[in-house]
PAZAPA-4460 file (N, C-alpha, C; in steps of 0.05 Angstrom, whole numbers, plus 32768, in hexadecimal, padded with zeros to 4 digits):
% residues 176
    n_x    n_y    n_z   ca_x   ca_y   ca_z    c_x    c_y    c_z   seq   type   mol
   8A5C   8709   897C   8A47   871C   897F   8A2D   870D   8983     1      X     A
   8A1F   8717   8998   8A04   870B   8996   89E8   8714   8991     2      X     A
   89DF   870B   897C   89CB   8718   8975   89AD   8707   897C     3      X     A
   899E   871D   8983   897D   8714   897D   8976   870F   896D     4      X     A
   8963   86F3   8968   8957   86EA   894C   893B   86F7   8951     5      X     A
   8931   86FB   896A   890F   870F   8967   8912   8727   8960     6      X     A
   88FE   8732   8966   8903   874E   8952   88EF   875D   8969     7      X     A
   8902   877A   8971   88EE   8789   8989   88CC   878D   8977     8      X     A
   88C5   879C   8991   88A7   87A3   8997   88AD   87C7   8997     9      X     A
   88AF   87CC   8985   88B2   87EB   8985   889B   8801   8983    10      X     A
   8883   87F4   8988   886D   87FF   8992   8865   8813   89A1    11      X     A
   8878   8818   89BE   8879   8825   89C8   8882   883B   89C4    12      X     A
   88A2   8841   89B9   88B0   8852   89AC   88A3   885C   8996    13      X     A
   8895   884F   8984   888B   885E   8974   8872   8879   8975    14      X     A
   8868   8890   895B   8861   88A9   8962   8848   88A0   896D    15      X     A
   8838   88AB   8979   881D   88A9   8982   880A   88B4   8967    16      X     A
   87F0   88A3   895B   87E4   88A3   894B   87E0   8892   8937    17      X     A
   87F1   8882   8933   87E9   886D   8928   87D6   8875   8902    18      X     A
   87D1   8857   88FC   87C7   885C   88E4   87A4   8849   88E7    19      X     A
   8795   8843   88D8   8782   882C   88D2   878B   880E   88DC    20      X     A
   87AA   880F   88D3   87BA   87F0   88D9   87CD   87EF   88F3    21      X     A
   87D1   8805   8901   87E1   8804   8917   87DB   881B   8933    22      X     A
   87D0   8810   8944   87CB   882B   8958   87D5   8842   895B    23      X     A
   87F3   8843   895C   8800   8851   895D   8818   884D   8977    24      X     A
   882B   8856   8980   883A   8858   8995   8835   886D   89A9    25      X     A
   8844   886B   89BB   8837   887E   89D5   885A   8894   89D4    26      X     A
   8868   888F   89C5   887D   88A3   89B9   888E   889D   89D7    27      X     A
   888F   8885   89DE   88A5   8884   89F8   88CF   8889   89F2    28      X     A
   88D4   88A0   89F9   88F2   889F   89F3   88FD   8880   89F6    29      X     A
   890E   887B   89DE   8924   8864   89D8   893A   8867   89F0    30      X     A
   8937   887A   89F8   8953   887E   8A0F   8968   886C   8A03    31      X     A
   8973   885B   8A0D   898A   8840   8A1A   897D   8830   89FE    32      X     A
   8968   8832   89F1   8969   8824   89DB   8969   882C   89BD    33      X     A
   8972   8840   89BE   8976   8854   899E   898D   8846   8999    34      X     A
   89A6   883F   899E   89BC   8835   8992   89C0   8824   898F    35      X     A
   89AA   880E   898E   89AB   87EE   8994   89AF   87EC   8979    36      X     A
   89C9   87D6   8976   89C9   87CF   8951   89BA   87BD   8944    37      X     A
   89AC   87C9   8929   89A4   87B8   8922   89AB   87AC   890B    38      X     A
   89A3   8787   8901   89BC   8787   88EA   89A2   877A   88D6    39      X     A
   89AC   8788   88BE   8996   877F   88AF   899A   877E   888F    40      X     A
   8997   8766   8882   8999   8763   8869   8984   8773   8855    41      X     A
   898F   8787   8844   897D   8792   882E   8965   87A6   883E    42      X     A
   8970   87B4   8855   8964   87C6   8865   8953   87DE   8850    43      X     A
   895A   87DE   883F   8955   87F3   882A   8943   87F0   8813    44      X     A
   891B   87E8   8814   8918   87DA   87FF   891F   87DF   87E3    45      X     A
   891D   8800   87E0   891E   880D   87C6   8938   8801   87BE    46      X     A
   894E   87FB   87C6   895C   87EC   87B3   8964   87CD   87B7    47      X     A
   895A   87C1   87CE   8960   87AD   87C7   8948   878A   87D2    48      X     A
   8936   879D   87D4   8917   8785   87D8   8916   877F   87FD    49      X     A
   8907   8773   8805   8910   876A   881F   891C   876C   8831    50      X     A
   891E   8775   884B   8933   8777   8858   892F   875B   886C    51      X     A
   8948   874D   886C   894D   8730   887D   8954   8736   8896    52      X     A
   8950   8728   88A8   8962   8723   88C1   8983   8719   88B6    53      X     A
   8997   8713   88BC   89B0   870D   88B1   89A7   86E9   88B2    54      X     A
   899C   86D9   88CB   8993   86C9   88CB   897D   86B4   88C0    55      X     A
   8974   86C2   88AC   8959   86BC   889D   8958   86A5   8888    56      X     A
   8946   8699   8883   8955   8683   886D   8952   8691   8852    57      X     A
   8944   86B1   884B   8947   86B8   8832   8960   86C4   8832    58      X     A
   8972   86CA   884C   8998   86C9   883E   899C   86B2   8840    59      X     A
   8997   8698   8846   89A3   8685   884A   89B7   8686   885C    60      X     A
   89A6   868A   8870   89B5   8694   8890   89CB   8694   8894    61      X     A
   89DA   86A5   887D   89F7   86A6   8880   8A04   86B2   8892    62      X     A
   89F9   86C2   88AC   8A02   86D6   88B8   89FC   86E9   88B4    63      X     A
   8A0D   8702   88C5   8A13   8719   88C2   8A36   871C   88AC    64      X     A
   8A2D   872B   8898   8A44   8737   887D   8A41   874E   887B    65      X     A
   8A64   8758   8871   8A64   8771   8871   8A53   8785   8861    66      X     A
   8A46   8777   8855   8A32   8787   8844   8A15   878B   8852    67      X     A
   8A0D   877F   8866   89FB   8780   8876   89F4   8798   8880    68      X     A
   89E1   87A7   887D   89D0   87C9   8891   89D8   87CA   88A5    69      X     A
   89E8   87D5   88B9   89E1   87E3   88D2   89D5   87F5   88DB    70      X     A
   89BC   87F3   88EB   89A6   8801   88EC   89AA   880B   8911    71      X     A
   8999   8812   8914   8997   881C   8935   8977   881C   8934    72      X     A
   8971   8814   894B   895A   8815   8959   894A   8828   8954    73      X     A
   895B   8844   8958   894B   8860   894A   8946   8863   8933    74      X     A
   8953   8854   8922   894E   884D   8905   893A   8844   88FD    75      X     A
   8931   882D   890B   8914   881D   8910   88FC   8828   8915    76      X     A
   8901   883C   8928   88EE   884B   8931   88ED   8868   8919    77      X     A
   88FB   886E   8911   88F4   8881   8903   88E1   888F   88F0    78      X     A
   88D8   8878   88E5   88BB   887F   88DB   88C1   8873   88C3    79      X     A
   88D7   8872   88B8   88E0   8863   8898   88D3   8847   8896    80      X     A
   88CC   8845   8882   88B5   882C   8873   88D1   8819   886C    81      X     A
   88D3   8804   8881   88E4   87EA   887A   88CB   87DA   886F    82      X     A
   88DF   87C6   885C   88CF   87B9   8857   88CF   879E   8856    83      X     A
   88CF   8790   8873   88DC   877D   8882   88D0   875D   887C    84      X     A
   88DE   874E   887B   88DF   8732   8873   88C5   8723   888C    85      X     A
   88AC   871E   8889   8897   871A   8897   889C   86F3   88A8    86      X     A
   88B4   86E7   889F   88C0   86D1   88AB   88D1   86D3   88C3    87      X     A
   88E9   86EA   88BD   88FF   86EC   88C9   88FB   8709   88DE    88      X     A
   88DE   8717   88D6   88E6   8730   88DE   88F7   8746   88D3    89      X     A
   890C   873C   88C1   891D   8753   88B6   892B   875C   88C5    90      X     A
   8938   875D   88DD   894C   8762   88E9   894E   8747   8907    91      X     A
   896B   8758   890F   8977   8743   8921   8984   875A   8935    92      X     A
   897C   875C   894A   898B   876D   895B   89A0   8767   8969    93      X     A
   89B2   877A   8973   89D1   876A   8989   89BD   876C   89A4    94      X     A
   89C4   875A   89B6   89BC   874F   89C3   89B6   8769   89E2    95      X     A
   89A4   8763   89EA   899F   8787   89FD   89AC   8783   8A0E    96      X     A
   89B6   879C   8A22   89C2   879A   8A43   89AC   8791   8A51    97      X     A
   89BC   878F   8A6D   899B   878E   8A7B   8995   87AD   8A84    98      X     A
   89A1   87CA   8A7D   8998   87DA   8A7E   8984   87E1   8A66    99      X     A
   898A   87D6   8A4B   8976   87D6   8A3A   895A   87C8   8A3A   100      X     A
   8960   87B1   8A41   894C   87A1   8A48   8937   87AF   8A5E   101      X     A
   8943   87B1   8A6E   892C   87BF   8A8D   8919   87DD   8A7F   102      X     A
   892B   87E9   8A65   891E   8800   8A5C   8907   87F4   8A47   103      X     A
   890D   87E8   8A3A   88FA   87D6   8A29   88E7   87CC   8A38   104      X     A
   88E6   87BF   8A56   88D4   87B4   8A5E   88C7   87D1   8A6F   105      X     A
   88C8   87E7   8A6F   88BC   87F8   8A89   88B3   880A   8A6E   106      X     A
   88C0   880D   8A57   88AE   8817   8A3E   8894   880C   8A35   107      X     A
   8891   87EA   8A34   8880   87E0   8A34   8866   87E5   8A41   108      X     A
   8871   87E3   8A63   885A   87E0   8A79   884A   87FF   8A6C   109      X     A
   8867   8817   8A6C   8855   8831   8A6D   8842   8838   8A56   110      X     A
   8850   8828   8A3C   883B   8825   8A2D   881C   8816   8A29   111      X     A
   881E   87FE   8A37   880A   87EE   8A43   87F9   8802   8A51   112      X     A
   87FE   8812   8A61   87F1   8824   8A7C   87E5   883B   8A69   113      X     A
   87F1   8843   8A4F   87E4   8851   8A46   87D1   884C   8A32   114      X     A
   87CC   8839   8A21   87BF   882C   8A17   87A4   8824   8A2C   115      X     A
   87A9   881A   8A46   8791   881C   8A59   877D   882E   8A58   116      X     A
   8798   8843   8A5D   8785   885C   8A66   8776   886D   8A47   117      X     A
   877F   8867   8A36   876F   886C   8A1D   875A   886B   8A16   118      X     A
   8742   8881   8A1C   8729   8881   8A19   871D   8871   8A03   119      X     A
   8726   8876   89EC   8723   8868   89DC   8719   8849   89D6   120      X     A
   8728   883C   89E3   872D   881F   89E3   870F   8811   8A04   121      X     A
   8705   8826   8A0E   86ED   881A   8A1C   86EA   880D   8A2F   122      X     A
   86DA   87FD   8A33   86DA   87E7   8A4F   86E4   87F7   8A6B   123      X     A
   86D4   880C   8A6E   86DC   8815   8A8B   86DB   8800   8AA2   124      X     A
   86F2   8808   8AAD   86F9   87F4   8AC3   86F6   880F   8ADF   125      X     A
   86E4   880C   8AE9   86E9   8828   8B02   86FF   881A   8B1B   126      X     A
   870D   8809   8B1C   8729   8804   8B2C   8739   880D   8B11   127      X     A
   8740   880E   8AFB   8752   8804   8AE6   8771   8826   8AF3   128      X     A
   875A   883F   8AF4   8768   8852   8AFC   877C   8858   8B13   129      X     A
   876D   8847   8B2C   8779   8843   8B43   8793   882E   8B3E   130      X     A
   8797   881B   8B2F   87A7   8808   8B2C   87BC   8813   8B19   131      X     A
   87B7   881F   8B06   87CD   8827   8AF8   87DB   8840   8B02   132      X     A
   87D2   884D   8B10   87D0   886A   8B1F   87EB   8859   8B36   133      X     A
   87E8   8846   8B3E   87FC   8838   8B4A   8813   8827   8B34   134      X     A
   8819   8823   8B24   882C   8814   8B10   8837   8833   8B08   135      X     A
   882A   8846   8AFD   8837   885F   8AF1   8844   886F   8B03   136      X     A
   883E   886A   8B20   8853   8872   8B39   8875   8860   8B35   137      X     A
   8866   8849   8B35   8884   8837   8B30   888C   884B   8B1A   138      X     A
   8883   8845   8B09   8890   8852   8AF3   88A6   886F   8AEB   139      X     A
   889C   8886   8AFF   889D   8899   8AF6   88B8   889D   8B00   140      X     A
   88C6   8898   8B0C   88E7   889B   8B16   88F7   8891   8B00   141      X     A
   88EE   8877   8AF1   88F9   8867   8ADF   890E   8880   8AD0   142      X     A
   892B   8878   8AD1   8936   8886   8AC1   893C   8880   8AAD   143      X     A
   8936   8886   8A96   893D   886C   8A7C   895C   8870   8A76   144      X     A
   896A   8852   8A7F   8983   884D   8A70   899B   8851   8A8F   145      X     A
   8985   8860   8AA9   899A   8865   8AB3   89A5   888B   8AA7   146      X     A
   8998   8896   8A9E   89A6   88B2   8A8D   89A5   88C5   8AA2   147      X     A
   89A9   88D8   8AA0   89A6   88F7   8AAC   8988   88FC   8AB3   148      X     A
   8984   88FD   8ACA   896E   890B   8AD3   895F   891E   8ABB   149      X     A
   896D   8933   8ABB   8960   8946   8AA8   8963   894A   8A94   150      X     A
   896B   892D   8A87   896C   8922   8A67   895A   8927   8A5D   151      X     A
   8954   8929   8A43   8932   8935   8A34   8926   8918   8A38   152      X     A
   8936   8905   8A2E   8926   88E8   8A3C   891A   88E3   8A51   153      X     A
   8928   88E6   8A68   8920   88E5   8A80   8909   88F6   8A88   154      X     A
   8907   8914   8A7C   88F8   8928   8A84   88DB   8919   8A71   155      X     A
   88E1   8913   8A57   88CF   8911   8A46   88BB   88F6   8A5B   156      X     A
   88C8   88E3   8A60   88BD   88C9   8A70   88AE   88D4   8A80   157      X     A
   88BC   88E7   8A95   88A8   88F1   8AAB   8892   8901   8AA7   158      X     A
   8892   890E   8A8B   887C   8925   8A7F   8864   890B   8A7A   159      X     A
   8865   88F6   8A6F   8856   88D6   8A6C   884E   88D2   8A7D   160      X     A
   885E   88CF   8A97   8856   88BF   8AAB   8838   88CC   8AB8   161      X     A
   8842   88E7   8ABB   882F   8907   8ACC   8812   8909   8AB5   162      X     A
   8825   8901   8AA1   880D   8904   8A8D   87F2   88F4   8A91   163      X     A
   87FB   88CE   8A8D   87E8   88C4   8A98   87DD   88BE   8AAB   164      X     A
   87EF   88CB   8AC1   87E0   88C4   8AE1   87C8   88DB   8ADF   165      X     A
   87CF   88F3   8ACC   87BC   890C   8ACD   8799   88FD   8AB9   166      X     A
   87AA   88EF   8AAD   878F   88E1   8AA0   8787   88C7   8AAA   167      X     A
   878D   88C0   8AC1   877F   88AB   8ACB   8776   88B2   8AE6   168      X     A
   877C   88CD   8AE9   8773   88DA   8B03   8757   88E8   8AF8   169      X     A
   8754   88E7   8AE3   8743   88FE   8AD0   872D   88E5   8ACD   170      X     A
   8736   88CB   8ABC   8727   88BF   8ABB   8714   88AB   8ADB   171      X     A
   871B   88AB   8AF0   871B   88A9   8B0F   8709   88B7   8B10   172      X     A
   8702   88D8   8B03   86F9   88E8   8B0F   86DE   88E6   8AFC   173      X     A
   86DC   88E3   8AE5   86C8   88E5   8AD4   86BF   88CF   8AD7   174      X     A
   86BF   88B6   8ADC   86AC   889E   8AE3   86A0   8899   8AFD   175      X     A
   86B1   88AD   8B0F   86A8   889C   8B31   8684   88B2   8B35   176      X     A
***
């Protein structure tokens, strides 16, 4: 089995809103990456402190054992307070497809594109609209995972995509 010793960027997938300590996520569907396993020592703090990567030197990188958490990706994202080993990361993932991978990287970009366009965050750029207004075209066919057209995933991606081209067409319009 091959596992990842990094630990994803689940930033994107995560809810939109955030706290004082974390922005928040732009709530991008997991598609192709909700079932990704994850393996993790003492996943559970309330009973057992820390959660390790299997590879960590606080197991004494014994592996993966049968006593070890199996977690999923959607598990991660769920909103549950892990309370993860700040060396190892606390988990170890099986290793992505390259259909997983290409969804992770086009979740990223669309999250990146929306974070741009976030009033909030300032520094008007009067090209910034025109430029992403072109990347969120790439984007918007993107089917995550490869799924059904009229998967709630798929639909949900393209409701994002329309969304921010409508706010960077908005913001285009309120600066020029």
């Amino acid at each position: 089995m091959h596992l990842l010793y990094h630990h994803l960027d689940l930033e994107p997938f995560e809810a939109p809103g955030g706290n004082g300590w974390k922005p928040g996520g732009s709530g991008i569907p997991l598609g192709v990456l909700a079932d990704v396993q994850v393996y993790a020592a003492n996943a559970d703090p309330r009973f057992q402190g820390k959660g390790h990567s299997p590879f960590c030197s606080h197991t004494r990188e014994r592996g993966i054992v049968a006593s070890d958490d199996l977690l999923t990706v959607a598990d991660l994202v769920s909103g549950k307070d892990f309370d993860w080993c700040s060396k190892c990361s606390g988990y170890a993932i099986r290793r992505l497809t390259d259909a997983q991978l290409a969804h992770y990287r086009a979740a990223h970009r669309l999250h990146d594109i929306a974070q741009q366009l976030d009033p909030s965050r300032g520094g008007y750029d009067p090209d910034r609209p025109n430029r992403l207004a072109e990347q969120l075209r790439a984007l918007e066919n993107w089917n995550p995972g490869g799924e059904d057209r009229y998967s709630e995933d798929s639909r949900r991606w393209r409701r994002m995509v329309r969304e921010l081209l409508a706010r960077g067409h908005s913001a285009n319009l309120d600066n020029s």
